[in-house]
N, C-alpha and C positions, 0 to 999 in steps of 0.2 A: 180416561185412566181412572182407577178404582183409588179410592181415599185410603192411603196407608193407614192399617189398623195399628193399633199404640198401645202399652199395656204401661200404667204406672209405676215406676219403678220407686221415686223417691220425691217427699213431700218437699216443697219448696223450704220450710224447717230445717229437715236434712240435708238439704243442699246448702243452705248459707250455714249450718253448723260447719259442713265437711271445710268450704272455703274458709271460714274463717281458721280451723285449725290448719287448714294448709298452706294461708299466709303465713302466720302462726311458725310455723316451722322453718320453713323459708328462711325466715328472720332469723329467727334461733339456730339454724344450721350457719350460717353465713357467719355471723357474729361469733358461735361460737369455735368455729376454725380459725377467726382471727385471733380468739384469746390462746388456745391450744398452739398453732405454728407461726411458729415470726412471720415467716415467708407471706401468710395471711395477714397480715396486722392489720391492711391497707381498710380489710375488709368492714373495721371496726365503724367505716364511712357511714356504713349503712343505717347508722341512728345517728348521725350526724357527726360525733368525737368521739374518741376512745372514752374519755368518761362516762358519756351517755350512753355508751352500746353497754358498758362496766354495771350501771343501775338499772338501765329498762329491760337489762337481756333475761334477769330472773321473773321480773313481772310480764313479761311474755310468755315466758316457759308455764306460769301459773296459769297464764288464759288457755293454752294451749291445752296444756292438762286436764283444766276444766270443760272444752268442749269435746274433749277424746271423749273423758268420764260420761258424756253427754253420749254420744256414740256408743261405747261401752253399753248402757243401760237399753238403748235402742235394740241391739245388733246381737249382745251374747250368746241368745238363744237359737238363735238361728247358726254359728258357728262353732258346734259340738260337732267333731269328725265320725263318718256312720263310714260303714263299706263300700258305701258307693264313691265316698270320696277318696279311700285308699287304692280303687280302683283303676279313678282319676289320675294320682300321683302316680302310680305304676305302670302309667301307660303315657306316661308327661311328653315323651317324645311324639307323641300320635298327637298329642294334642297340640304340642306347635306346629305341627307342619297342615293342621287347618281342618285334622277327624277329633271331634268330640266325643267320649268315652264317658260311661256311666250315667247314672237315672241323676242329674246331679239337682239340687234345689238352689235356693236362693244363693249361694255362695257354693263356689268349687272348691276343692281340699287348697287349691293354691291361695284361695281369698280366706280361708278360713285360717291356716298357716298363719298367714300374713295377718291377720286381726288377731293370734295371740302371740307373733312375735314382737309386735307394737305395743302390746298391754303392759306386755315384763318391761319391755325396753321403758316405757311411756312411765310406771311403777318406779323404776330403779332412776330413771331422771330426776323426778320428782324427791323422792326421798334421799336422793343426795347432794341436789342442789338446795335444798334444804340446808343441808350441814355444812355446804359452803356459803353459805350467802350473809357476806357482811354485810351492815353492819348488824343483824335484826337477828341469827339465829346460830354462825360459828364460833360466838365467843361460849357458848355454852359446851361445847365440845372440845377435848383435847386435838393438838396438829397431828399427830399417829394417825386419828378416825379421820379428820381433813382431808389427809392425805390419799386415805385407804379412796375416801369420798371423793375427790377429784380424780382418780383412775379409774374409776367405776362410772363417773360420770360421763369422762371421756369412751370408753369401751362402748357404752351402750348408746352414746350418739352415734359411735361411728356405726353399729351395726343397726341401727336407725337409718341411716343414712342411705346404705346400700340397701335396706330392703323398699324404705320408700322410691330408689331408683328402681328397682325389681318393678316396684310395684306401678310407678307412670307408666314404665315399658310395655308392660302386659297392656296398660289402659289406650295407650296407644296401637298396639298390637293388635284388640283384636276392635275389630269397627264394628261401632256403634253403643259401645264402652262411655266414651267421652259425654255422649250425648244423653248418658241414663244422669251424670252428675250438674250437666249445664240445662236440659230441658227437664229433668226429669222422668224421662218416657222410654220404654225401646219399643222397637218391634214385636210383634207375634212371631215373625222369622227369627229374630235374633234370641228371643226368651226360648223358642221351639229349639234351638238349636244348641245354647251354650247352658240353661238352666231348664230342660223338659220335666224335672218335675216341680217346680215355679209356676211354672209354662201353665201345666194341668190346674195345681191351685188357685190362681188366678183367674180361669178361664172356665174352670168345670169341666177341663175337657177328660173325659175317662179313656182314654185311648191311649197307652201307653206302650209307647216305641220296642 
């Protein structure tokens, strides 16, 4: 049997950045559902007491930020939407059911999407947990801004929430996904297929589908 060919996908760097923000989150989603609904409260378990999930959940939120913005500086250039990726998204139902559409590169309109619905979200987190965060930076602010700042906080977790579910599901969805952010590697079949013109860059190969 012929040695599976492998094309790099993500530097081991990349890889424990990605994990650590995706512990990261984790945490911060968890914790912060218990602060938002009673019915959660339980959940405050998860740093050990409701006091402690109360102080560590903003200095988690800061780490997490920090390796997004990490990400961010890697990744932006590569996730500017061309025609090929509108193409992509117009033809979204082709593409679940297992036909790939468009000359697509490093990221598809769906990955690209999803990396600027994360920045605004990741942005408006940050700057308004900021204006909540006792005891170090809400006494500077009037309760109105507070206020406006804990609704705003809230909103953009929750739609955090549901796109990093979006977002596992795809990773689970399409195979071989999982295994570019745990090993680092894909296929020449799977790059040929879901990123062909990746595929070509990577490979030199001028033949294009």
């Amino acid at each position: 049997m012929s040695k599976e060919k492998l094309i790099k996908r993500y530097s081991a760097a990349e890889r424990v950045n990605h994990w650590i923000v995706a512990v990261c989150f984790v945490l911060l989603a968890i914790s912060g559902l218990a602060f938002f609904y009673p019915a959660f409260f339980w959940l405050t378990g998860v740093f050990g007491t409701p006091q402690l999930a109360r102080i560590i959940h903003p200095f988690v939120g800061v780490l997490m930020f920090l390796g997004f913005a990490r990400q961010f500086l890697r990744y932006w250039h590569h996730n500017f939407l061309d025609k090929e990726d509108v193409k992509w998204m117009m033809a979204v139902k082709s593409v679940l059911s297992g036909h790939e559409v468009g000359d697509i590169g490093k990221y598809n309109g769906g990955q690209k999407g999803m990396f600027w619905l994360m920045t605004g979200c990741m942005l408006m987190l940050v700057c308004t947990g900021f204006i909540m965060w006792r005891p170090y930076f809400a006494l500077y602010f009037p309760i109105p801004v507070i206020r406006v700042a804990l609704l705003l906080h809230a909103w953009s977790a929750l739609i955090l929430i549901a796109g990093i579910i979006v977002h596992v599901y795809a990773a689970i969805w399409v195979r071989g996904t999982i295994r570019a952010m745990v090993e680092g590697v894909v296929t020449h079949a799977w790059a040929k297929k879901h990123h062909p013109r990746w595929y070509r860059e990577m490979t030199g190969d001028k033949n294009k589908p």
